[in-house]
C-alpha positions in Angstrom: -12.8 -73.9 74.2 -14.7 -70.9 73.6 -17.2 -69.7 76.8 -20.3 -68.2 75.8 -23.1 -67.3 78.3 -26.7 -67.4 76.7 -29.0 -65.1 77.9 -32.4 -65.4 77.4 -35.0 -62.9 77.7 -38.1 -65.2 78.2 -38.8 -66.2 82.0 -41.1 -69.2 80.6 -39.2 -72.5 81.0 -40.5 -73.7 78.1 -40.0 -71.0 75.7 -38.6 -71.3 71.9 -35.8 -68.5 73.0 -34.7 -71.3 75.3 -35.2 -74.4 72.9 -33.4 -72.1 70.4 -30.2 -71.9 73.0 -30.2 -76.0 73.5 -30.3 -76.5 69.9 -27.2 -74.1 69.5 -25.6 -75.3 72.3 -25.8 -79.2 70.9 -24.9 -77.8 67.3 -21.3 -76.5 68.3 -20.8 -78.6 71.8 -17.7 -79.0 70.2 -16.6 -75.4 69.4 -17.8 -73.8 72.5 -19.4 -74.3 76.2 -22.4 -72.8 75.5 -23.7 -71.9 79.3 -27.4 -70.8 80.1 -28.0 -67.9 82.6 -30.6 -68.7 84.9 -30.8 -66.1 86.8 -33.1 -63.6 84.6 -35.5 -63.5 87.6 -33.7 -63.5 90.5 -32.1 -60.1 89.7 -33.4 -57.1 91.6 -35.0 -54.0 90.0 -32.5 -51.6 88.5 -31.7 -49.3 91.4 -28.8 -46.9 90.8 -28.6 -46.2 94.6 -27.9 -50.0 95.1 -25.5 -50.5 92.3 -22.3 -49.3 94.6 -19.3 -51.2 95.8 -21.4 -54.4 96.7 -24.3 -54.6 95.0 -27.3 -57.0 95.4 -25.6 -60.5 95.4 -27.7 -61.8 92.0 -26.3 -58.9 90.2 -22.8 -59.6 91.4 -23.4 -63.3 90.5 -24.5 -62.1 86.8 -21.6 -59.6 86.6 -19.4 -62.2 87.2 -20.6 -65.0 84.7 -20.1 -62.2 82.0 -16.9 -61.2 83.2 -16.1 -65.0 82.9 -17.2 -65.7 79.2 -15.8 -65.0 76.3 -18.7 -64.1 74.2 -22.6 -63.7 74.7 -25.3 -65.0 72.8 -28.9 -63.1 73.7 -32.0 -65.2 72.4 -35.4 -63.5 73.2 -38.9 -62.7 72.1 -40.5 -59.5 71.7 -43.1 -58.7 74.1 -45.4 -55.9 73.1 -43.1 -54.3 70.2 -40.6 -54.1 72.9 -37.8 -55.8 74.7 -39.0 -58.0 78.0 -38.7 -55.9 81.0 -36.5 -58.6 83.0 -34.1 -58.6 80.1 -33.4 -55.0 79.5 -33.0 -54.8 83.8 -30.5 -57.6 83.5 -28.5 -55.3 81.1 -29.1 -52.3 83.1 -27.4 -53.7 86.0 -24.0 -54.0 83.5 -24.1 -50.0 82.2 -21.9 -48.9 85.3 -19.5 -52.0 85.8 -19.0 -52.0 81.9 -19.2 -55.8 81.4 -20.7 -55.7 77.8 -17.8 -53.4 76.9 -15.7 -55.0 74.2 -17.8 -58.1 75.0 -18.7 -60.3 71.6 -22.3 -60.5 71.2 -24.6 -62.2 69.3 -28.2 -61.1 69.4 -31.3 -63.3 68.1 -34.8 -62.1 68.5 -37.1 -65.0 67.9 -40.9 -64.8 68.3 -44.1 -63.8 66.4 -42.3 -60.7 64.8 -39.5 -59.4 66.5 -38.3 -56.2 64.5 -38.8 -53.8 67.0 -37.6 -55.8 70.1 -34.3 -56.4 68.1 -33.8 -52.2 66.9 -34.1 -51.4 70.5 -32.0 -53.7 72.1 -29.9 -53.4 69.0 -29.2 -49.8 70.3 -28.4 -50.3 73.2 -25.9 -53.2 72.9 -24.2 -50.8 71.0 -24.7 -47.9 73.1 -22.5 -50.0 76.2 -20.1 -50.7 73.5 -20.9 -54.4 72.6 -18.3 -56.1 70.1 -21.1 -56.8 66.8 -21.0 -57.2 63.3 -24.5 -57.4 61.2 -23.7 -61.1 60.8 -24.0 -61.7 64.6 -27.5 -60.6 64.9 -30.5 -62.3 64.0 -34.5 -62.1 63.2 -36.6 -65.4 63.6 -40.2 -64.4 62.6 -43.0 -67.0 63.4 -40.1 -69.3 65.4 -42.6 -71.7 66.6 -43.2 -73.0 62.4 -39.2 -72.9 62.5 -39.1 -75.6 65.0 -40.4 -78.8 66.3 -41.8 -79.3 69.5 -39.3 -80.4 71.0 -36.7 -77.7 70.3 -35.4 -79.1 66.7 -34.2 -75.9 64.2 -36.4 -77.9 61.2 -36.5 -74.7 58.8 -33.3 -74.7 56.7 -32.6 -71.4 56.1 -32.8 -70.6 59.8 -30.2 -73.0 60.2 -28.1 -72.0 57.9 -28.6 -68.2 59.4 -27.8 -69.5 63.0 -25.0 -70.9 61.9 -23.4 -67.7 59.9 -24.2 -66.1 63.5 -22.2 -68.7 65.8 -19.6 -68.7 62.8 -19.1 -65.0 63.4 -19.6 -64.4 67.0 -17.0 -67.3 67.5 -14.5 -65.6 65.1 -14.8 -62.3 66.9 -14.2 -63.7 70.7 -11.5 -65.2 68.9 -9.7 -61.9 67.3 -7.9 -59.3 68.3 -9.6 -56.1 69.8 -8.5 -53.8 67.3 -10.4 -55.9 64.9 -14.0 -54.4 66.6 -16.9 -53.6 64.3 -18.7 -51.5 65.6 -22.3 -51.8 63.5 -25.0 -48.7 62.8 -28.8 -49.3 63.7 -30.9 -50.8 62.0 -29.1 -53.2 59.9 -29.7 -56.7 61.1 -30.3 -60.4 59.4 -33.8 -61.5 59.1 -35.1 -65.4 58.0 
């Protein structure tokens, strides 16, 4: 069975980004363990004069979940046109020790808008060599009128968009490495 460690890049417990990853998680229970990192907070302040040959235990912690899965899947919100601050220092912590290199990852921004959240971490997934095509990343405008309450994906063709996503990130972790996309900023899926 595939591993997949889902990052998300809202701290709020009760956020859509991490309804979004339970309703995924259900949908292909039987495809992949689909594993929730919880540990978004608890990771220091990027501090290149820390990140030697033991660095902060979190950030070891983290390293080693992504060094254990097969494949990521990133679901977050955009916070002020941007990426949330406590995501973008979990991924800072990876640029030295190269865990997102040749890592497959799927990327789904999900909140009011999202477009210029998603370009920037876009770039920067790529930058540290993420394994991406344009049919593993994802857009989800207005989210909240996308799903119920309590976490159901009730808008079809969001459903049908998450699913070409897992259908593809799931292909990739399971091909060959010579088979990498590498994909050009901007182009990204949008429902």
């Amino acid at each position: 069975m595939i591993k997949i460690l889902a990052i998300s890049g809202s701290t709020r417990q009760q956020s859509s980004n991490h309804q979004l990853i339970a309703a995924i998680a259900a949908r292909y229970a039987s495809q992949a363990e689909l594993t929730l990192f919880n540990g978004l907070t608890e990771l220091p302040h990027f501090n290149p004069d820390l990140d030697q040959d033991q660095p902060p235990a979190a950030v070891a912690a983290f390293r080693e979940q992504l060094r254990g899965a097969d494949a990521v899947l990133i679901c977050t919100p955009e916070y002020a046109i941007g990426v949330p601050g406590s995501l973008k220092n979990a991924i800072d912590w990876t640029v030295s020790s190269m865990e997102f290199s040749k890592k497959p990852v799927a990327l789904i921004t999900a909140g009011t808008s999202g477009v210029h959240a998603h370009k920037s971490l876009l770039g920067t997934l790529l930058i540290i060599e993420s394994r991406m095509r344009e049919e593993m990343q994802l857009v989800i405008p207005a989210i909240k009128t996308k799903m119920s309450p309590d976490g159901v994906i009730t808008h079809g063709e969001t459903l049908t968009a998450i699913d070409r996503l897992m259908h593809a990130l799931l292909s990739v972790a399971t091909a060959p490495r010579e088979d990498d996309i590498y994909l050009n900023p901007p182009a990204f899926n949008k429902v």
